[in-house]
C-alpha positions in Angstrom: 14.1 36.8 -35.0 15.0 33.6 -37.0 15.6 30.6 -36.1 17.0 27.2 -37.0 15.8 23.5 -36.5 19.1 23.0 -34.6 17.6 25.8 -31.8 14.6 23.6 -31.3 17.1 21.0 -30.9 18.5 23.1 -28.3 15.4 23.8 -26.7 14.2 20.0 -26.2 17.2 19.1 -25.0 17.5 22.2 -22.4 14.1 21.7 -21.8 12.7 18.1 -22.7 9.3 19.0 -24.2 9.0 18.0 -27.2 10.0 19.2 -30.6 7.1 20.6 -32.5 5.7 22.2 -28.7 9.6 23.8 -28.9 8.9 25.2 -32.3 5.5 26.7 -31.4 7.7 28.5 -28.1 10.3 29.4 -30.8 7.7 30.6 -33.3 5.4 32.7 -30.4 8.8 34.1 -28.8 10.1 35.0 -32.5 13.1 33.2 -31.7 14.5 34.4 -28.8 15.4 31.4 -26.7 14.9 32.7 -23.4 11.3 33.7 -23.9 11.2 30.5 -25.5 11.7 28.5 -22.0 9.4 31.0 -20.3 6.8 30.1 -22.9 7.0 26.5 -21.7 6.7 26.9 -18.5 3.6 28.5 -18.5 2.3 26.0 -20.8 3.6 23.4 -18.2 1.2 25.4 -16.0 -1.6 25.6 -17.7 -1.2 22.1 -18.9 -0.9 20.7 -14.8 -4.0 22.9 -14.0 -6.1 21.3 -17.0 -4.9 17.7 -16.4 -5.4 18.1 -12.4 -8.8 16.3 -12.5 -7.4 13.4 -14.2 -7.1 10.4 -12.1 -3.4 9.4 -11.6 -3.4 6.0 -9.8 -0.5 4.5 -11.8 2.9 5.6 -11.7 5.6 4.2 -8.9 6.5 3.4 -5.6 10.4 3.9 -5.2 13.2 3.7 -2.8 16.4 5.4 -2.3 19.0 5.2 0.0 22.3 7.5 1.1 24.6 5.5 2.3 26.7 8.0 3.5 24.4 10.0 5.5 22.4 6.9 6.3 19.5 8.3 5.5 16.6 6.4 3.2 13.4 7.8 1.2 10.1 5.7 0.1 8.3 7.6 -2.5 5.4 7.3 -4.7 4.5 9.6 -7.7 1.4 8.7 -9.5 0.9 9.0 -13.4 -2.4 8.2 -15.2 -0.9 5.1 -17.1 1.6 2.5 -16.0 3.5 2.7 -19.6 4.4 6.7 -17.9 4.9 5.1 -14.8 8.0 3.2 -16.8 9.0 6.1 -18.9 12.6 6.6 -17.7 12.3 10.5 -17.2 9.6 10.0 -15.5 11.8 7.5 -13.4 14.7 9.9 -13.5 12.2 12.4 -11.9 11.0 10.3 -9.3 14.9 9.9 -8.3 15.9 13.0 -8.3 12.8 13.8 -6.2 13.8 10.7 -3.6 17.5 12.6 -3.2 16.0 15.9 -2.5 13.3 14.9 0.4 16.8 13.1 1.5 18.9 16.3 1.3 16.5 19.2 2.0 13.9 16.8 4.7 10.7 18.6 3.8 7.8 18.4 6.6 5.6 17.1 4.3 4.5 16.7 0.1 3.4 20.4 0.2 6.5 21.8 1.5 8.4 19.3 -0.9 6.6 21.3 -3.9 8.3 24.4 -2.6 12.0 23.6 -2.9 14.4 23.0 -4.8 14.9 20.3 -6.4 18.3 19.0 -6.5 20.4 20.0 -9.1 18.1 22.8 -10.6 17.7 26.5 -9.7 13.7 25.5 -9.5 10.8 24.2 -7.5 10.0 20.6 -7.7 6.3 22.2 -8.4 8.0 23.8 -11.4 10.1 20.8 -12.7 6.5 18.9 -12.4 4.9 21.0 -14.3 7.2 20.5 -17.0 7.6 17.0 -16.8 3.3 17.2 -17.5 3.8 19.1 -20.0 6.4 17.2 -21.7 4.7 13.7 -21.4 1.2 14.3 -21.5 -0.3 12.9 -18.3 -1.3 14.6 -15.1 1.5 13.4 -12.4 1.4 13.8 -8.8 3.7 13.4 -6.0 1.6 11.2 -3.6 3.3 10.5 -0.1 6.8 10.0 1.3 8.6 8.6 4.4 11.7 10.1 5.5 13.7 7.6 7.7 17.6 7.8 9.5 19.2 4.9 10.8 19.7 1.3 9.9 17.1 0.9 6.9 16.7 -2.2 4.4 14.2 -1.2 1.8 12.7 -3.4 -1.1 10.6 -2.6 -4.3 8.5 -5.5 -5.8 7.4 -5.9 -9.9 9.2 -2.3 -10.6 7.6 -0.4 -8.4 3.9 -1.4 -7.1 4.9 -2.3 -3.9 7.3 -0.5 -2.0 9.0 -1.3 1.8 11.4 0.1 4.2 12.7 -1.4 8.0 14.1 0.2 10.4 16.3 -2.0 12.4 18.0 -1.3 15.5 20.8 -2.4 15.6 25.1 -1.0 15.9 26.7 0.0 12.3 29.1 -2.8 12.5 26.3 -5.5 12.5 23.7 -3.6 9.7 27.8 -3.2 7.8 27.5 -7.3 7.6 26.0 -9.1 4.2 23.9 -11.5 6.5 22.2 -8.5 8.0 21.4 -7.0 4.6 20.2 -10.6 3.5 17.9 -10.9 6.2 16.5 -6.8 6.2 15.4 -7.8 2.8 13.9 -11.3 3.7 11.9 -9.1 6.5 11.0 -6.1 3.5 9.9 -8.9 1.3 7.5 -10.7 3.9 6.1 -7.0 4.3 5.3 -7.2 0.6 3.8 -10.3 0.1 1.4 -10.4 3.6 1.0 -6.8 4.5 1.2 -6.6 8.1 -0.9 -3.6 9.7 1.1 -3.4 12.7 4.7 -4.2 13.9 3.7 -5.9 16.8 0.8 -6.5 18.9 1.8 -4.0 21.5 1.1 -1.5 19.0 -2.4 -2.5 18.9 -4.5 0.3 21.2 -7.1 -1.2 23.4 -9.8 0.4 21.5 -8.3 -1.2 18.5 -8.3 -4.6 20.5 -11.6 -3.8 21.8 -13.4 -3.3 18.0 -11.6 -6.5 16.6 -13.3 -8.3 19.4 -16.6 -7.1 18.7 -15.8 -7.6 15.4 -15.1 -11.1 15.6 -17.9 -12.0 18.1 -20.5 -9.9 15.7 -18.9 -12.5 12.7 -19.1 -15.6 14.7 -23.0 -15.1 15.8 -23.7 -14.6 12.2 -22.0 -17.5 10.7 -23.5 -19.8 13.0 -21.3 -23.3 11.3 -18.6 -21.6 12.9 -19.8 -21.2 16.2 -18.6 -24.1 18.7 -20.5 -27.6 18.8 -21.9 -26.8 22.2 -22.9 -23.2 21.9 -24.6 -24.0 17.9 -26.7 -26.9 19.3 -28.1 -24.7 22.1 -29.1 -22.2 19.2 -30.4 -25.2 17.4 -32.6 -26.1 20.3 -33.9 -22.1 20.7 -34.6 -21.9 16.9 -36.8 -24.5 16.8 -38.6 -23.8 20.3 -39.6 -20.5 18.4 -40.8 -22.0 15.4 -38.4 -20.5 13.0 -37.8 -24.1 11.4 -40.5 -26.1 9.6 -40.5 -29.7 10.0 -38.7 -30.5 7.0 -35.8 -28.8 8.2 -36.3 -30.4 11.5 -36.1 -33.7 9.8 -32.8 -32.8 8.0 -31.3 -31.4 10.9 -31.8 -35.1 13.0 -30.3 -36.8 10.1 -27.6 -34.8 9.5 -26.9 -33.8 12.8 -23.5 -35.1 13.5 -22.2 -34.9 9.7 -19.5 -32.6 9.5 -21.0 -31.0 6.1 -24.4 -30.4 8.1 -24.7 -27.3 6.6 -24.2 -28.4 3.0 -28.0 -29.5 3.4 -29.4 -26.6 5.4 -31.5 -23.9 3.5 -30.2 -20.4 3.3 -33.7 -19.4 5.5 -32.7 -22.1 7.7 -28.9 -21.0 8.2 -30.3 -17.3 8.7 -33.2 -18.4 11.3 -30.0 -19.6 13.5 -28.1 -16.5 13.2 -31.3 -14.6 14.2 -31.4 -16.8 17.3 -27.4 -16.6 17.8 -27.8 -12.5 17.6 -30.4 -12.1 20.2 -28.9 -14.1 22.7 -26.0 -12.2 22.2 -25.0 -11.4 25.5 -25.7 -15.4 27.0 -23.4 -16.7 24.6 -20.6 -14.3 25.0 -20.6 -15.0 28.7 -20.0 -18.9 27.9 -16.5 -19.5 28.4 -16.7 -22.0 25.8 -17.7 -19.2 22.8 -15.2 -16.9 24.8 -12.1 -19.2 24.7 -13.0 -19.7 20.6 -13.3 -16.0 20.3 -10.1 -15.5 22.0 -8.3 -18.5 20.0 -9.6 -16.3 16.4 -8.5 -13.0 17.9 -4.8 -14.8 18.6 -5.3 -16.0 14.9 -5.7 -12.3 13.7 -3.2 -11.3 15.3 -0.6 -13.4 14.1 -1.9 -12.3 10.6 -1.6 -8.5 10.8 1.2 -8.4 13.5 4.3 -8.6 11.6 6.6 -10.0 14.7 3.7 -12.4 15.1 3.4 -13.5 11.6 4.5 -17.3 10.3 8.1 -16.4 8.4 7.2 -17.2 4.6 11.2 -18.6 3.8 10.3 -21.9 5.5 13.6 -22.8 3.6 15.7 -20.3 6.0 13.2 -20.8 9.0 10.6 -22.4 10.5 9.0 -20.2 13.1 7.7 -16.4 13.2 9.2 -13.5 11.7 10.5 -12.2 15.0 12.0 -15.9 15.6 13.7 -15.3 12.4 15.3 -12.3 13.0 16.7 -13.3 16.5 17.9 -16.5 14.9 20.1 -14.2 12.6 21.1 -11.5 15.6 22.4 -15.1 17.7 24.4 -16.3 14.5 26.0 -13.1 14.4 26.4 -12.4 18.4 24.6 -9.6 17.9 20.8 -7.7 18.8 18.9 -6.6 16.5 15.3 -5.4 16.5 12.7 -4.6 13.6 11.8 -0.7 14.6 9.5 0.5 12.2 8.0 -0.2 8.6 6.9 1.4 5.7 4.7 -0.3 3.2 3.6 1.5 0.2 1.4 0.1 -2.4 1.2 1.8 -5.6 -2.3 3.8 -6.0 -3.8 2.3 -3.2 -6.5 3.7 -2.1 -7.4 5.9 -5.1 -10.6 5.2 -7.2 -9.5 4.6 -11.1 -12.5 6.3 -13.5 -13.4 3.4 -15.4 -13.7 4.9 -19.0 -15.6 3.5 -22.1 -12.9 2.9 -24.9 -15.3 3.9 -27.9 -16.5 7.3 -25.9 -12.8 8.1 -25.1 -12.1 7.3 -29.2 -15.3 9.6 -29.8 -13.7 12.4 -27.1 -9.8 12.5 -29.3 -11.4 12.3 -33.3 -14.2 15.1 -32.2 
């Protein structure tokens, strides 16, 4: 059966691979159109299961929201470069894969593979495969969140960082522009200091517990931060050992009481002391003066990766903490409103990128 260059027209546009792949279907399926499209998608196959073992650590974190049902999606689809990750089907995919977790609330990315997607008569899976085949890359859908309620969401530099709040709060005060205003205020101090918890109430006690040791581990081994008291004790067992020659000895009288004291301490000096501060471990954490600083760094912490806790970066629109903030806004508006929940996606985090020589990947396309 012949066929014409305005039926491979057809075909990319019905389709969206691109033209000389939609000749090669037409040319295999001797023009028959439908046989065509089934050609393609088992090329889309086969090209998903070759690429599979390509990283994909690019691509973008996105956000949509229905209004109507009130319902909001964060989503991140990886790509292998970040000129795909700004390709607008690519985009266009990523949306109409955001509205389908919002209408069809899959359990999780698996399940999402296996319906639907909106608007088409197949899988997501399928329409993936597809979108491989017609751009090139290997593409995977990474991780969603699927939130009701009162939501403000915010996407920073196109998509490599992604948020989304839940607020508590009544539908007339989330209707308001000053609630909007501030729901994004509260997104973008997610973005910019990354908060691991909402608030420190959310922190287990083993969680607590590990932090401590952590910190207490940190301080005995960095022994210029250790309190005045406490480091001139382990001064004082250092050199009772012998762990100090007398040069060092010397140094240490005359620089004693300078604030830069260790500025003129060898390395082997600084080390002997942390030796010392490690094995009397358990006589210094029973001082109450190492146990109030240890306390006073774990309040610190907390403050850092507690997002309630956490110093409000718009010092122009307040000067206090993030939760201060927000109850500032809820009193101008006679209203309460609480931050429930958060969301913070960052865009391939966590996923090792191959490092690749550019004259052995040259050598790989001209062999």
């Amino acid at each position: 059966m012949a066929f014409t260059a305005q039926d491979v027209k057809a075909l990319r546009e019905q389709t969206g691979v691109g033209m000389m792949e939609c000749k090669k279907a037409l040319v295999e399926s001797d023009g028959d159109m439908e046989k065509a499209i089934e050609y393609l998608r088992e090329r889309g196959l086969a090209a998903a299961t070759k690429k599979a073992s390509r990283t994909a650590a690019d691509g973008v974190v996105l956000a949509y929201t229905d209004d109507a049902k009130k319902v909001s999606v964060l989503v991140e689809v990886n790509s292998e470069t970040d000129f795909v990750g700004k390709n607008e089907k690519f985009q266009g995919f990523v949306l109409d894969v955001a509205k389908t977790i919002v209408e069809k609330n899959p359990e999780d990315v698996e399940d999402l593979l296996n319906v639907n997607l909106l608007g088409t008569d197949r899988t997501v899976q399928e329409n993936l495969q597809d979108l491989i085949l017609s751009i090139g890359e290997n593409m995977k859908i990474r991780r969603f969140e699927r939130v009701e309620g009162n939501i403000c969401t915010y996407i920073h530099a196109g998509g490599s960082v992604g948020v989304m709040v839940r607020f508590d709060a009544d539908d007339a005060t989330a209707a308001k522009p000053e609630f909007a205003e501030m729901g994004k205020n509260v997104a973008m101090q997610i973005a910019a200091m990354s908060p691991e918890y909402l608030a420190k109430e959310d922190i287990s006690d083993a969680e607590l517990a590990k932090m401590k040791s952590i910190i207490i581990e940190s301080s005995l081994n960095k022994p210029d931060t250790l309190p005045k008291p406490i480091l001139t004790d382990v001064v004082a067992k250092t050199i009772a050992a012998g762990a100090w020659d007398d040069a060092t000895k010397a140094t240490y009288e005359e620089q004693k009481n300078n604030k830069f004291l260790f500025n003129f301490l060898s390395e082997e000096a600084v080390a002997a002391l942390a030796t010392t501060a490690v094995a009397n471990k358990e006589e210094y954490v029973a001082n109450p003066i190492f146990s109030k600083a240890s306390e006073g760094r774990i309040a610190k912490q907390l403050k850092e990766i507690c997002l309630l806790e956490q110093a409000f970066v718009r010092t122009d629109l307040f000067e206090g903490s993030v939760k201060g903030y927000v109850d500032s806004v809820a009193k101008s508006l006679g209203a309460d409103i609480k931050v429930a929940a958060f969301t913070r996606y960052v865009k391939g985090e966590g996923i090792e990128k191959k490092e690749e020589n550019f004259a052995d990947e040259i050598a790989k396309l001209v062999k």
